[in-house]
Backbone and ligand atoms as CSV (ligand in chain L), in Angstrom:
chain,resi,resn,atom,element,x,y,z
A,1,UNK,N,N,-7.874,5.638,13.672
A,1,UNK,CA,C,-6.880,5.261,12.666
A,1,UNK,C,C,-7.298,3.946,12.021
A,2,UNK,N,N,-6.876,3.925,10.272
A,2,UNK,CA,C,-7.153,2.794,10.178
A,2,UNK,C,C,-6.156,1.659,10.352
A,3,UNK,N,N,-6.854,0.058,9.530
A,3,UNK,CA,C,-5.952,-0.515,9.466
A,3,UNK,C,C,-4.304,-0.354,9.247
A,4,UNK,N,N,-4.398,0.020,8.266
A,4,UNK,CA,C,-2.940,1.165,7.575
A,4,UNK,C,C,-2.836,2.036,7.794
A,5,UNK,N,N,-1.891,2.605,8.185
A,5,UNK,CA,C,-1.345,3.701,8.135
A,5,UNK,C,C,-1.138,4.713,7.194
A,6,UNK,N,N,-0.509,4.001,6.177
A,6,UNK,CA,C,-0.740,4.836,4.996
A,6,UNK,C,C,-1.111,3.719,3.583
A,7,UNK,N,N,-2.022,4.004,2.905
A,7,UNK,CA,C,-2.588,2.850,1.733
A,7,UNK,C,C,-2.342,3.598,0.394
A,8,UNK,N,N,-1.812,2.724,-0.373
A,8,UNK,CA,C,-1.157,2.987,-1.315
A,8,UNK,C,C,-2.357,2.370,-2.851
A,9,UNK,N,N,-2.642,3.492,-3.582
A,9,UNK,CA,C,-3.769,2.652,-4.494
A,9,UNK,C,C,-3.293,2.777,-5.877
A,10,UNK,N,N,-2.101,2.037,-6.117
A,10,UNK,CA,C,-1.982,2.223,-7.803
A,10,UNK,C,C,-2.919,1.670,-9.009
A,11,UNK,N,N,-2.961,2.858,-10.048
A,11,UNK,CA,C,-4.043,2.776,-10.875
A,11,UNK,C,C,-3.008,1.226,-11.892
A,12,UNK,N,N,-4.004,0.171,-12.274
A,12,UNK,CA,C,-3.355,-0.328,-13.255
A,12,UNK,C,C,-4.180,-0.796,-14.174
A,13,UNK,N,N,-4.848,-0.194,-14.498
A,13,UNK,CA,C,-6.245,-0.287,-15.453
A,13,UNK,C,C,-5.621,-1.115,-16.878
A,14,UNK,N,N,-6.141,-1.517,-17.733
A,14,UNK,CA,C,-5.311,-1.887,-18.901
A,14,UNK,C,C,-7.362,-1.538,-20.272
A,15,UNK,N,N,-6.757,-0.592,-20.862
A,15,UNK,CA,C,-7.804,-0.533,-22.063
A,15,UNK,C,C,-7.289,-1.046,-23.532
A,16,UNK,N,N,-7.835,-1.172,-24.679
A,16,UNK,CA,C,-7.530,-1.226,-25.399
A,16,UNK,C,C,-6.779,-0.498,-26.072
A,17,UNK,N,N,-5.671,-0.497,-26.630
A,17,UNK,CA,C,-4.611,0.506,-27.831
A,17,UNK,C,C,-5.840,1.517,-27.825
A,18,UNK,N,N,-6.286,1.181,-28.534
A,18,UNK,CA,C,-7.451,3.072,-29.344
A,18,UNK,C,C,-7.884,3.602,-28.673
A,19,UNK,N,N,-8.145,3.120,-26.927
A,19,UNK,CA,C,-9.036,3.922,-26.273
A,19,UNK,C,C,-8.083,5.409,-26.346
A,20,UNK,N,N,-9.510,6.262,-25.817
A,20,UNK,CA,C,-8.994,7.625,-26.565
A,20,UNK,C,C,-8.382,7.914,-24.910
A,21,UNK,N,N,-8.735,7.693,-24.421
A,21,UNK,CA,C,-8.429,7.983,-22.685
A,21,UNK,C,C,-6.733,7.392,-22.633
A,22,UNK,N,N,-6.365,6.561,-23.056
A,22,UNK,CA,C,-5.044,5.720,-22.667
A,22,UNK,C,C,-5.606,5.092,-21.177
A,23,UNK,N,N,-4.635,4.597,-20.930
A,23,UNK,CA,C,-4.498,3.912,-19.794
A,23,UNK,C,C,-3.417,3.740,-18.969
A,24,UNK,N,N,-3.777,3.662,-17.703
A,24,UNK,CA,C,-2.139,3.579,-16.686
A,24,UNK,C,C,-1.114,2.509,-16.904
A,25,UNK,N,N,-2.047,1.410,-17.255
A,25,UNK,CA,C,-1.156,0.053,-17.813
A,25,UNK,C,C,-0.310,0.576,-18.669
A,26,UNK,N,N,-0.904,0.848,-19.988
A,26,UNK,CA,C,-0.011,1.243,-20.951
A,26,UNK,C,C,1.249,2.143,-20.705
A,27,UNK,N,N,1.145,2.946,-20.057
A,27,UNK,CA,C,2.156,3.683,-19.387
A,27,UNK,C,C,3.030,3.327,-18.252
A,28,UNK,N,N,3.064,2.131,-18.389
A,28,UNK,CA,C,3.541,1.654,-16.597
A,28,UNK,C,C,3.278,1.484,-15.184
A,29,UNK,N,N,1.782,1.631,-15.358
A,29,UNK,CA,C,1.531,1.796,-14.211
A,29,UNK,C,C,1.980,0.293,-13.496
A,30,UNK,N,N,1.877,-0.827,-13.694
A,30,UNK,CA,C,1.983,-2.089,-13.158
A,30,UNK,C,C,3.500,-2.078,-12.353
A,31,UNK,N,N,4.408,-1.573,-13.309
A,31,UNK,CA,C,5.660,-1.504,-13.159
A,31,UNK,C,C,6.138,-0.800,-11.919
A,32,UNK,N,N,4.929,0.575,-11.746
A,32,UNK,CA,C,5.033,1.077,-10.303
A,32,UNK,C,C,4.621,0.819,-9.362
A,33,UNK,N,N,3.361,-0.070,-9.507
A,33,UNK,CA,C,2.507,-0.555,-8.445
A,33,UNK,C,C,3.968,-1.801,-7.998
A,34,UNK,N,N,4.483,-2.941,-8.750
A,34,UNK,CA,C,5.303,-3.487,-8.212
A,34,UNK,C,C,6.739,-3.128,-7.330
A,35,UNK,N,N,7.513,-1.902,-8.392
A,35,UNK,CA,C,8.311,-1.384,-7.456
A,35,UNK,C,C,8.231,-1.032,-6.376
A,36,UNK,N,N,6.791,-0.226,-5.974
A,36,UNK,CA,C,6.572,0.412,-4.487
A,36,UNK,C,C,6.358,-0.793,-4.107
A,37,UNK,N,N,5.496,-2.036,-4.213
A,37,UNK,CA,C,5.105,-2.688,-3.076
A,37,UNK,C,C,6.854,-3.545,-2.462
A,38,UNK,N,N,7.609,-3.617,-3.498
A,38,UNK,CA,C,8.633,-4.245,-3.063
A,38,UNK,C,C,9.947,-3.606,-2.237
A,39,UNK,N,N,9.705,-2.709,-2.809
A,39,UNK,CA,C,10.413,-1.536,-2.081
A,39,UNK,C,C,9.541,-1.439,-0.255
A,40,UNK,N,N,8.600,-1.684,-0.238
A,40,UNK,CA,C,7.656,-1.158,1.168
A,40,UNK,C,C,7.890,-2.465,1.895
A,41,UNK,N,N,7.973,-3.286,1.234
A,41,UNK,CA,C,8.681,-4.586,1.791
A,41,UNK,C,C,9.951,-5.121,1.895
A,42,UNK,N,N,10.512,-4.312,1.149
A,42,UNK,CA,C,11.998,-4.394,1.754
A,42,UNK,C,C,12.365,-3.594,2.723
A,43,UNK,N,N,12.007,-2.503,3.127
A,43,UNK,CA,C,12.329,-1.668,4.008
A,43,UNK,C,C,10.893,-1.784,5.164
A,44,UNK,N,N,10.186,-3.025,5.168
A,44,UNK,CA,C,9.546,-3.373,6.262
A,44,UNK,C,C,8.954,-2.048,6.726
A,45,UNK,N,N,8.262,-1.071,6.045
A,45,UNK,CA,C,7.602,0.465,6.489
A,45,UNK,C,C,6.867,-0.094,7.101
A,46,UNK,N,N,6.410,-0.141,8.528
A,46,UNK,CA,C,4.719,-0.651,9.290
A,46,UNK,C,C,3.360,-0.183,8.613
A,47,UNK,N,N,2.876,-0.640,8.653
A,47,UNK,CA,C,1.399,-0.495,8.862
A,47,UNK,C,C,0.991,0.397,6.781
A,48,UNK,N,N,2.131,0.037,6.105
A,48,UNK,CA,C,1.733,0.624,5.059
A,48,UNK,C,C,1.591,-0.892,4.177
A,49,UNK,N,N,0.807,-0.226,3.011
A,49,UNK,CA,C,-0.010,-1.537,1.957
A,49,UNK,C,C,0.067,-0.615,0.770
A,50,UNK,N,N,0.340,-1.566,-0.033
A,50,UNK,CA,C,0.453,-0.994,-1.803
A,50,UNK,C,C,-0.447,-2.145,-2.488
A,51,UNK,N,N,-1.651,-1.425,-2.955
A,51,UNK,CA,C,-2.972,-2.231,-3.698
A,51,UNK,C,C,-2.490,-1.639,-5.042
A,52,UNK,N,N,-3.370,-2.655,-6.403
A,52,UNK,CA,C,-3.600,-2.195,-7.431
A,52,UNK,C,C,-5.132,-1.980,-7.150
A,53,UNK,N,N,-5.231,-0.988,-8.466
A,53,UNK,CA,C,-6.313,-0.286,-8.457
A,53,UNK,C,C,-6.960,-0.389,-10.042
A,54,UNK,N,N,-8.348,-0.165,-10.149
A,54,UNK,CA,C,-8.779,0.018,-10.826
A,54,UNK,C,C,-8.755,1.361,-11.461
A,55,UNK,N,N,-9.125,1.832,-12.996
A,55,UNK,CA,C,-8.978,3.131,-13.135
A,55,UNK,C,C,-10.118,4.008,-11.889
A,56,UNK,N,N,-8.808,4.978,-11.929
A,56,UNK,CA,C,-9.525,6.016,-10.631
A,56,UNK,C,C,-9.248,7.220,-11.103
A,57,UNK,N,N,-9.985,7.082,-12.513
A,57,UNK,CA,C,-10.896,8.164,-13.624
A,57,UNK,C,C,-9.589,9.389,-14.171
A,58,UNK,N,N,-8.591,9.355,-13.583
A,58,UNK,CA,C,-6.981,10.700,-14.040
A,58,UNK,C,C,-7.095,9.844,-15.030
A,59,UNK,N,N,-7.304,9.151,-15.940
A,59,UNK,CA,C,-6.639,8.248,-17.144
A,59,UNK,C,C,-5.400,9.214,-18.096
A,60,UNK,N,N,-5.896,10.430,-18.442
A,60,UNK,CA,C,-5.018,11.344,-18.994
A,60,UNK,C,C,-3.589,11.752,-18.457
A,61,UNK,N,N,-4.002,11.405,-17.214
A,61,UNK,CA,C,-2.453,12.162,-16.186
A,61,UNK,C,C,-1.652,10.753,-15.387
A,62,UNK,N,N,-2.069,9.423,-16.224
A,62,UNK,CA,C,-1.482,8.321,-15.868
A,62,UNK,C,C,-0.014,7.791,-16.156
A,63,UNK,N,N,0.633,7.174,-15.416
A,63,UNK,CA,C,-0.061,6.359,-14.668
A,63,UNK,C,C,-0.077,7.067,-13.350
A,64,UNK,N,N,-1.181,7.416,-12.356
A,64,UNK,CA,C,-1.393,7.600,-11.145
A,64,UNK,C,C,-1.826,6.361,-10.155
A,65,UNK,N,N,-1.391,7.275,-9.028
A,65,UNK,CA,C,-1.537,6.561,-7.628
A,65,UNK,C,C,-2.164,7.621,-6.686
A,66,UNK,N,N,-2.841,7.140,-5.302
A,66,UNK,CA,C,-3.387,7.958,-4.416
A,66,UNK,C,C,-3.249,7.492,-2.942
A,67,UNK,N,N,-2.456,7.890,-2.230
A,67,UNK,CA,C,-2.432,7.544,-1.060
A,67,UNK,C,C,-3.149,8.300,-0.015
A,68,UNK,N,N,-3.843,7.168,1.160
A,68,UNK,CA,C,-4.926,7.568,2.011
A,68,UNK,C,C,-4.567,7.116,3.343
A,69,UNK,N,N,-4.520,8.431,4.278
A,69,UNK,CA,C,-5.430,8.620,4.644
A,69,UNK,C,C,-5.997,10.376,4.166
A,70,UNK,N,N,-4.457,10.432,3.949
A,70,UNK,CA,C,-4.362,12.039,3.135
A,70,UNK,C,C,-4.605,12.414,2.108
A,71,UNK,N,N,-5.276,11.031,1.034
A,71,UNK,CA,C,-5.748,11.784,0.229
A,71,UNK,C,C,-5.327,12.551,-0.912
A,72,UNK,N,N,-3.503,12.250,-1.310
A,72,UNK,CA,C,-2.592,12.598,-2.040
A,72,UNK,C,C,-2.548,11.773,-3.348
A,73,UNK,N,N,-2.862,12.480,-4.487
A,73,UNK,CA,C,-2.709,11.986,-5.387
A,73,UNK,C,C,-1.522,12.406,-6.550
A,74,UNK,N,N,-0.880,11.532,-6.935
A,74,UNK,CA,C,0.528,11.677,-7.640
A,74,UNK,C,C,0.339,11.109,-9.083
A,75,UNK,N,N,1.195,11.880,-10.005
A,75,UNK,CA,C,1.648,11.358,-11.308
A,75,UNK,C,C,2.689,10.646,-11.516
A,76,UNK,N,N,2.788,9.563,-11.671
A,76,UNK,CA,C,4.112,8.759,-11.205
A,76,UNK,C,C,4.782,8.249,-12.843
A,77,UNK,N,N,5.631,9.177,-13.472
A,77,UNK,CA,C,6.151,8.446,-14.676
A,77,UNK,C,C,6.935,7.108,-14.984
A,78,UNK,N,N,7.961,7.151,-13.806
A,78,UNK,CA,C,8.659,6.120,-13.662
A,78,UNK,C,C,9.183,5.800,-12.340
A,79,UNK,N,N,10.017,4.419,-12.020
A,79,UNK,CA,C,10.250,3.957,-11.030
A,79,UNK,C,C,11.158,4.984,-9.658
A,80,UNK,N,N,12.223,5.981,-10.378
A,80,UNK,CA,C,13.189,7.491,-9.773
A,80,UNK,C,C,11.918,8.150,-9.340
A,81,UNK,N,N,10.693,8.524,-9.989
A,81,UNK,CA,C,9.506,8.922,-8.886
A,81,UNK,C,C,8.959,8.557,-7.969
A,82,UNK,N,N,8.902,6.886,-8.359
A,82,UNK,CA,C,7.991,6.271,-7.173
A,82,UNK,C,C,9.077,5.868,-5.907
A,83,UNK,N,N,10.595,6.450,-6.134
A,83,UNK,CA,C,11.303,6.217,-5.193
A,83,UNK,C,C,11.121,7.619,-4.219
A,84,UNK,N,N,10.982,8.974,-5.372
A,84,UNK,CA,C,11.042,10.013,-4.359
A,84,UNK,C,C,9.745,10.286,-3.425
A,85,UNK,N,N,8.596,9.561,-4.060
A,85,UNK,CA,C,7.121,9.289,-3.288
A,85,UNK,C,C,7.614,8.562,-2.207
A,86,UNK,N,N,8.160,7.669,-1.949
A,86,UNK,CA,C,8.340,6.090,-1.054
A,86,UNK,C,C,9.232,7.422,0.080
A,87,UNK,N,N,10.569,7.522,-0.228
A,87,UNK,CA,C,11.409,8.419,0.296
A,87,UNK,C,C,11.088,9.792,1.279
A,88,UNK,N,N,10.379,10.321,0.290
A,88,UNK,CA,C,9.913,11.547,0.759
A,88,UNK,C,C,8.600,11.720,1.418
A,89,UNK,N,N,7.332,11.111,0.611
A,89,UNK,CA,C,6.094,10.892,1.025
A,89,UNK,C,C,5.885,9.674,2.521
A,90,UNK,N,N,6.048,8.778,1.757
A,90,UNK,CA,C,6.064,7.387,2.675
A,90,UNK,C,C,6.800,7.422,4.145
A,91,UNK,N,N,8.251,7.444,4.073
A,91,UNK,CA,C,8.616,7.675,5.064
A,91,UNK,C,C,9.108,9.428,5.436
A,92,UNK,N,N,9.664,10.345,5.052
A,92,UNK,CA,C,9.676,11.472,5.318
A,92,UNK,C,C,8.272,12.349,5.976
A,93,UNK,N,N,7.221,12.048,5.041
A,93,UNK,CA,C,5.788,12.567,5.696
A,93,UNK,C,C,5.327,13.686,4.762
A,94,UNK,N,N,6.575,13.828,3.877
A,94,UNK,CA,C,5.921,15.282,3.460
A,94,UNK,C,C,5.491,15.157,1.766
A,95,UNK,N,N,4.850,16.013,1.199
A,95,UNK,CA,C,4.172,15.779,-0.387
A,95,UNK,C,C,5.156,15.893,-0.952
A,96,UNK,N,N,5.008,15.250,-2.566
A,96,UNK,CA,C,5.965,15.487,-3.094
A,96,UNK,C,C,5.616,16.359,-4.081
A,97,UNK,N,N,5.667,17.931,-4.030
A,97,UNK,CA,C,4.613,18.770,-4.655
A,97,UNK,C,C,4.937,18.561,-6.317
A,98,UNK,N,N,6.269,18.165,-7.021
A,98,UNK,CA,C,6.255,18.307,-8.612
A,98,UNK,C,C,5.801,17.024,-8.988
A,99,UNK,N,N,5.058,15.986,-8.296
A,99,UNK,CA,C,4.773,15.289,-9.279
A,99,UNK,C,C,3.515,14.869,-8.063
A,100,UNK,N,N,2.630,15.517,-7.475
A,100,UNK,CA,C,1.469,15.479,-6.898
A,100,UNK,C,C,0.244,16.173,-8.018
A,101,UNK,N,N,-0.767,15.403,-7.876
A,101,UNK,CA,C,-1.576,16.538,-9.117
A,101,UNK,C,C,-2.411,17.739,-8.023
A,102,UNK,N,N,-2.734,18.898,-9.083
A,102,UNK,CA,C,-3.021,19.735,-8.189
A,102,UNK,C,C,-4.641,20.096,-8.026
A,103,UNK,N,N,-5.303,20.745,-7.605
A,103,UNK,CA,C,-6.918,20.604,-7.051
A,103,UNK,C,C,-7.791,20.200,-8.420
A,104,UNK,N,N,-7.211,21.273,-9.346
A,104,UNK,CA,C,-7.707,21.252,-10.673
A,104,UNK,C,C,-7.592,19.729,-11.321
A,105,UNK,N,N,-7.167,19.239,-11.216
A,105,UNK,CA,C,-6.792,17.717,-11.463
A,105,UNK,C,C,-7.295,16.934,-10.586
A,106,UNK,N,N,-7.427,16.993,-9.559
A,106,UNK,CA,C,-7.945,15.941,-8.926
A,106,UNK,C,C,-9.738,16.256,-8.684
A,107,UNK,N,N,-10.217,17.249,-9.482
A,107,UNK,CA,C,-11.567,17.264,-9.787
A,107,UNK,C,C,-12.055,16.760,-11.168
A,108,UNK,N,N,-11.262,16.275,-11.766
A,108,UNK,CA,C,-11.516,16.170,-12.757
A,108,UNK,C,C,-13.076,15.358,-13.376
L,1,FES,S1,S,-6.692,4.025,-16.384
L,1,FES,FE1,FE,-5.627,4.778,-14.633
L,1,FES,S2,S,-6.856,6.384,-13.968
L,1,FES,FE2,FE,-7.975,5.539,-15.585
């Protein structure tokens, strides 16, 4: 096992307006990376960590996050998602399949 238990990697990339890709910034990603980490610290979850991340290449299906050790990667629109991730994923254990991306997506 690692350090963490469960590691939390929100994308918060920031590109320019024109890039043709967009970016997670632009979409909020920052906004989610902060809610979860404060949320994971208010409810003192053990052994879990919420990083920002560099783009981790979904740019289209942003803003995303990927949690490891499992390897779950999510589309997170707004903060009511990153509660049912925290809720359901985080502490419950289980995926949150409508807003997880699916194989086809995470090969991208
Ligand atoms: S900018 Fe977030 S995945 Fe690329």
């Amino acid at each position: 096992m690692g350090y963490y238990e469960q590691h939390i990697f929100c994308c918060t990339n920031e590109r320019k307006k024109d890039a043709p890709r967009g970016c997670c910034r632009s979409k909020g990603g920052e906004e989610i990376r902060a809610y979860l980490k404060d949320r994971v610290k208010e409810l003192k979850l053990p052994k879990t960590r919420v990083n920002m991340s560099g783009c981790l290449d979904r740019c289209e299906l942003g803003p995303v996050l990927v949690i490891y050790p499992q390897g779950t990667w999510y589309h997170v629109k707004n903060k009511k998602d990153a509660e049912e991730i925290l809720q359901t994923h985080l502490i419950g254990g289980k995926v949150v399949e409508r807003l997880a991306l699916d194989d086809k997506q995470k090969r991208l």
